[in-house]
C-alpha positions in Angstrom: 17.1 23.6 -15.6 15.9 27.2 -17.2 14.6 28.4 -13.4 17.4 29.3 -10.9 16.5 31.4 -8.0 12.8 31.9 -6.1 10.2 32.9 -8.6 6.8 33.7 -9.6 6.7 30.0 -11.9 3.7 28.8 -13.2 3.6 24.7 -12.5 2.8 23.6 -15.4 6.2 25.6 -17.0 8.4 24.0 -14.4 6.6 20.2 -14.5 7.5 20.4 -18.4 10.7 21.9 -17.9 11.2 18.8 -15.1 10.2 16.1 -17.4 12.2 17.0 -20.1 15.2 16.7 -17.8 14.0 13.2 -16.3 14.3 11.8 -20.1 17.7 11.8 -20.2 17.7 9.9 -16.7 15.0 7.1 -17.6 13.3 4.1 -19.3 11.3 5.3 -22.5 8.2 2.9 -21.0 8.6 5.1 -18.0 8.9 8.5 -19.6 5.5 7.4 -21.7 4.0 7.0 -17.9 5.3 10.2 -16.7 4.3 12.3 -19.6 0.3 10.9 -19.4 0.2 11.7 -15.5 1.0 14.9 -16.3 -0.5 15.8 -19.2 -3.7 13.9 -18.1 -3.5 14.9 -14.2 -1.3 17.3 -12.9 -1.3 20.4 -15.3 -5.3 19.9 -15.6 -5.1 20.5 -11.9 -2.3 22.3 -11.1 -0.8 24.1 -14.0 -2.1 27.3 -13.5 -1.3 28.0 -10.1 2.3 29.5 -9.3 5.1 26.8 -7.8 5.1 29.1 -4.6 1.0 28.8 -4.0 1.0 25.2 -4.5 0.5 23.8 -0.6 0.1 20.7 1.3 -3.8 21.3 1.7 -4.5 21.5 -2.4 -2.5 18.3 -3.1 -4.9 16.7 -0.4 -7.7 18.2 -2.4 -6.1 16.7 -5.6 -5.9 13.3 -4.0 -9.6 13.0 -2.3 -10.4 14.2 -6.2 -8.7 11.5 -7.9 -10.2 9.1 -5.8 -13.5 10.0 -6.3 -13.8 11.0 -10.3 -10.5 10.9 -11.7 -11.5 8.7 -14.0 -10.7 10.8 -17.8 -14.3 9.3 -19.4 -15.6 10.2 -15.9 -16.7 7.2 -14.7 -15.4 7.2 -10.9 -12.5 7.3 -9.1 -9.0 6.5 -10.0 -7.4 3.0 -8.9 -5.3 2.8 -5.8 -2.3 2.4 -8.1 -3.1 5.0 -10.2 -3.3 7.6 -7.6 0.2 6.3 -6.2 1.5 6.7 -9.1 0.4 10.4 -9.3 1.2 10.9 -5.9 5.0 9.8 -6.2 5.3 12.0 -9.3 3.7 15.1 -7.7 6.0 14.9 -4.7 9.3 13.5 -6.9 9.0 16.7 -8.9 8.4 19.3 -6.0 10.8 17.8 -3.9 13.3 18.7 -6.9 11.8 21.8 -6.8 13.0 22.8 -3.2 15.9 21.4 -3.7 16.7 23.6 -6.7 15.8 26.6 -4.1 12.9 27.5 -6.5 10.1 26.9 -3.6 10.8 26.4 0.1 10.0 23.7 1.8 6.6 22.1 1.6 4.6 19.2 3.7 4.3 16.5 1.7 2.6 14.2 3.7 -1.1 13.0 3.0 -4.2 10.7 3.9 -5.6 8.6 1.9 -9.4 7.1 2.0 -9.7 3.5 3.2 -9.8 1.3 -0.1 -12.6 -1.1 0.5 -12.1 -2.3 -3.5 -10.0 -5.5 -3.5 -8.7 -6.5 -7.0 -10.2 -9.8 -7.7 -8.2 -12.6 -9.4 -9.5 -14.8 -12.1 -8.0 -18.4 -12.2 -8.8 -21.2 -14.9 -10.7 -24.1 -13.4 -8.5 -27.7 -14.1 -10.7 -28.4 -16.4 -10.8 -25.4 -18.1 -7.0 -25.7 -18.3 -7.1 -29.3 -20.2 -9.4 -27.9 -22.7 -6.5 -25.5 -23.3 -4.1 -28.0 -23.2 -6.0 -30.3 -25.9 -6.5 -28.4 -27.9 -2.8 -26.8 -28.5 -1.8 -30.2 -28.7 -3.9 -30.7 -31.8 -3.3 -26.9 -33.4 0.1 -27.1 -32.8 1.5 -23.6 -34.2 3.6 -21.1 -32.0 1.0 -19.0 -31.4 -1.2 -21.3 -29.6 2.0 -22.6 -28.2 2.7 -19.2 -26.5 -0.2 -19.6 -24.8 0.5 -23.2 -23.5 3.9 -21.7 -22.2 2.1 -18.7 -20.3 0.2 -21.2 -18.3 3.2 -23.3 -17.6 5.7 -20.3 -16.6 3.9 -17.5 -15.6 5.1 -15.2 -18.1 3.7 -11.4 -19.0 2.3 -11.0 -22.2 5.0 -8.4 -23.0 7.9 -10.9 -22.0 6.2 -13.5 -24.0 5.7 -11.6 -26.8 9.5 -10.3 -26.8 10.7 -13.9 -26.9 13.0 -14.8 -29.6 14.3 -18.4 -30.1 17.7 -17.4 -29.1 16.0 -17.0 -25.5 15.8 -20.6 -25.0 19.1 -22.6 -24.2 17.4 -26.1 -25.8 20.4 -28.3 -24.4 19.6 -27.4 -20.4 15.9 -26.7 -21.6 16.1 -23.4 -19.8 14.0 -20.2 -21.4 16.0 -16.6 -20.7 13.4 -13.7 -19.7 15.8 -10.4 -20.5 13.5 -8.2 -22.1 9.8 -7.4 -22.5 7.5 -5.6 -25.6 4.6 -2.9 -25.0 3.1 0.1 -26.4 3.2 3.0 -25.4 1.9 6.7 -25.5 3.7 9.3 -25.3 2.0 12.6 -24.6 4.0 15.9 -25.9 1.5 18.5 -25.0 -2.5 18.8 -24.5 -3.1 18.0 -27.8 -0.2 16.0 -28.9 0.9 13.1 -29.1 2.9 9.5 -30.1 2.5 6.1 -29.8 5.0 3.7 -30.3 6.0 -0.1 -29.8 9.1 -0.5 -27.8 10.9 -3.2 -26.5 12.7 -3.0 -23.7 14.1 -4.2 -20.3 11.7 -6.3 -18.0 9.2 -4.6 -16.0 11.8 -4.8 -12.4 15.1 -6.1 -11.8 13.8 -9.3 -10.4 11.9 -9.8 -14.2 15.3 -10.6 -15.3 15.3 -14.5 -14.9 15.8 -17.9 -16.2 12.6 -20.6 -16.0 13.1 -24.4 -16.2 11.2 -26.1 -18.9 9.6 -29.4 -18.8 11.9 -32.0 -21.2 8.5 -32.8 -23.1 7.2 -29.1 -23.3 10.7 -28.4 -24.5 10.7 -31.0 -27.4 7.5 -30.0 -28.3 8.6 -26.0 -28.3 11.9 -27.2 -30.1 9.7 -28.9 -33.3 8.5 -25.4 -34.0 11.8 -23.7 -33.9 13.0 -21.4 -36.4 15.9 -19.2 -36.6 17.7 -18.2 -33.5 16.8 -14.3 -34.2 12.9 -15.1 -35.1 10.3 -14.2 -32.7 8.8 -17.4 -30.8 5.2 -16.6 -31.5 5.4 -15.1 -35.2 8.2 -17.5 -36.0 9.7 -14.1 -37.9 11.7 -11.0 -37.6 8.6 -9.3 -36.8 7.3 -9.3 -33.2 3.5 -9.8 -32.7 2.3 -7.1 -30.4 0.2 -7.8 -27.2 -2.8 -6.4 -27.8 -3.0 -8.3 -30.9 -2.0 -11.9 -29.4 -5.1 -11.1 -27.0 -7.2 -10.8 -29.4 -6.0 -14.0 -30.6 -6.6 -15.6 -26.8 -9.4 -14.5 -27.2 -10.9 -15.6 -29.9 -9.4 -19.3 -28.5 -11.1 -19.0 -25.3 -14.9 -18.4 -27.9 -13.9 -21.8 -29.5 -13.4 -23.4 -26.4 -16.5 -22.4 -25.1 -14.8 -20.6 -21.9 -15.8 -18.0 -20.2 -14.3 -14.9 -20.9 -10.9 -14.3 -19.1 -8.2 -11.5 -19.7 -4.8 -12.9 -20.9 -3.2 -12.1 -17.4 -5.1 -14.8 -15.7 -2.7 -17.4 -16.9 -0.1 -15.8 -14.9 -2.6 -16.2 -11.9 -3.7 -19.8 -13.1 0.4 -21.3 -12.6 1.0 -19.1 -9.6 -2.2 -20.6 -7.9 -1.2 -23.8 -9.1 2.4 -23.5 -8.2 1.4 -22.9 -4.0 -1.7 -25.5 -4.1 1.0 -28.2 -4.9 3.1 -26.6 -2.1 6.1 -24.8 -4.0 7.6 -22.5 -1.2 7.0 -18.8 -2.1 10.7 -17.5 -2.0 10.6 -20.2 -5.3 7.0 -19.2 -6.8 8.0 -15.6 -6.3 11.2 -15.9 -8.5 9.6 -17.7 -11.0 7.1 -15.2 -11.2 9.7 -12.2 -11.2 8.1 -10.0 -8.6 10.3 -7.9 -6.8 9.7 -9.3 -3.2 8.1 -12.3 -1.8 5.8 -10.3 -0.2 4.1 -9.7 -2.9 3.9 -13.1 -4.0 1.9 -13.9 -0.7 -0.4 -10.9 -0.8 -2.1 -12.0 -4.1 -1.9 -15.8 -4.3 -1.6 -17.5 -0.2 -5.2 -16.9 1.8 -5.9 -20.0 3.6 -8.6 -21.6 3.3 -11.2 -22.0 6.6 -10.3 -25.7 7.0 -6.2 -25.0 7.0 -7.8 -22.2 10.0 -9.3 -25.1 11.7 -6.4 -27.2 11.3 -4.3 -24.7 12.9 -6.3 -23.8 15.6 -6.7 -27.5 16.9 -3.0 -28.0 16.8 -2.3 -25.2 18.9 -5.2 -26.3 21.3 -3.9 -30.2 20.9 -0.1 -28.6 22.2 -1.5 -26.9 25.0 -4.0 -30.4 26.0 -7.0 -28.5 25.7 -8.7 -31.3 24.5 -8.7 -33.1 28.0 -10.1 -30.5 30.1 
């Protein structure tokens, strides 16, 4: 780092200075991330105070802020994410900061408001899904195949769009997820600025994985097979980008007559169906890639009122309440 020693530093000098450093250290995806909080967040807020004024009260202030119009086009608060995100980037950086001796010590402990916002998940009715089904079966290409395979697997649209043929071991049917596509902006100042498609490492350790495929889903996927190195939906060297193959889901869900749905909700659609035909979590969560089980349960298992009842009359039935 350029700073050594206690100084009058403004932030915004150091949280460059900082980032620059982290580049060497991390994912390109994740130095695109870092770069927009910043530009976007911190130094707005923050970068013309000095590193030594900056205390546990104004990054409180900054928080309660975010959550209530954080929003860049101004249209409300920031997303619980969002604000982590910001929040573990404001402290990672000024807890480098002490450490480097440039600042001493500093509380970086906050509240944060009650969310009462709870992300809703979208989930294709059965019938909605044998419409899909149909009618890849009768436009078979590979990019309506990609689609088929998303609600059968649970992929992300990055990882499915990062396929290659080569990914898919044909003689144990098993498809390889090792990597994943997206785009991303990366922010170089106020005013500047690159974006770029990358493709790169899945999303968390656990996004590494390997996912069974159905013998007939395989033999179908193996008719449209190209070369080994050819991408699996453009069947060429050239990778179709996501927010193009939405588009393209899109456009499949007008001619089906389906309500609108974003891409992601075929993840939801095979995890859902995955635990209502009773696949233990530890297994649904693997397939899924998340990086604990945990997570798994908190979006997909909420019991429904009648398994409720069902519990509470066994526990009554153990105890022979019934015959008092």
């Amino acid at each position: 780092m350029l700073f050594i020693g206690k100084k009058k530093i403004y932030y915004k000098n150091w949280i460059i200075e900082w980032l620059l450093e982290q580049k060497n250290y991390i994912k390109e995806s994740t130095y695109a991330n870092y770069s927009s909080i910043i530009f976007n967040h911190l130094i707005p807020e923050l970068g013309d105070y000095y590193l030594s004024d900056i205390d546990n009260k104004m990054l409180q202030n900054l928080i309660l802020k975010k959550y209530k119009d954080g929003r860049l086009d101004g249209n409300g608060g920031l997303s619980d994410k969002t604000i982590k995100d910001i929040t573990i980037l404001m402290k990672t950086s000024l807890k480098y900061a002490v450490r480097t001796n440039l600042i001493n010590n500093i509380n970086l402990d906050f509240l944060y408001p009650k969310s009462s916002k709870k992300d809703k998940i979208f989930v294709l009715s059965q019938n909605e899904q044998r419409k899909i089904m149909n009618y890849v079966i009768k436009n078979k290409d590979s990019k309506n195949i990609g689609i088929l395979l998303t609600l059968y697997s649970g992929l992300r649209i990055g990882e499915l769009c990062a396929l290659k043929w080569k990914d898919i071991d044909f003689k144990k049917n098993i498809l390889h997820i090792n990597k994943t596509i997206q785009r991303v902006y990366i922010k170089y100042d106020d005013n500047k600025g690159e974006s770029k498609m990358i493709i790169t490492t899945p999303k968390t350790k656990n996004a590494n994985r390997d996912i069974p495929l159905n013998n007939e889903f395989a033999i179908l996927l193996k008719h449209l097979k190209t070369n080994d190195e050819d991408y699996i939906l453009s069947c060429k060297k050239k990778w179709i980008e996501p927010r193009t193959y939405r588009k393209h889901f899109d456009r499949m869900l007008n001619t089906l007559n389906i309500d609108h749905v974003n891409f992601h909700c075929l993840r939801h659609t095979f995890a859902t169906n995955c635990i209502r035909l009773g696949t233990d979590y530890k297994t649904v969560s693997e397939l899924l890639g998340h990086s604990s089980v945990n997570i798994t349960l908190n979006l997909y298992v909420h019991p429904q009122m009648s398994q409720k009842k069902k519990c509470i009359n066994l526990v009554c039935k153990e105890f022979q309440f019934n015959e008092l």
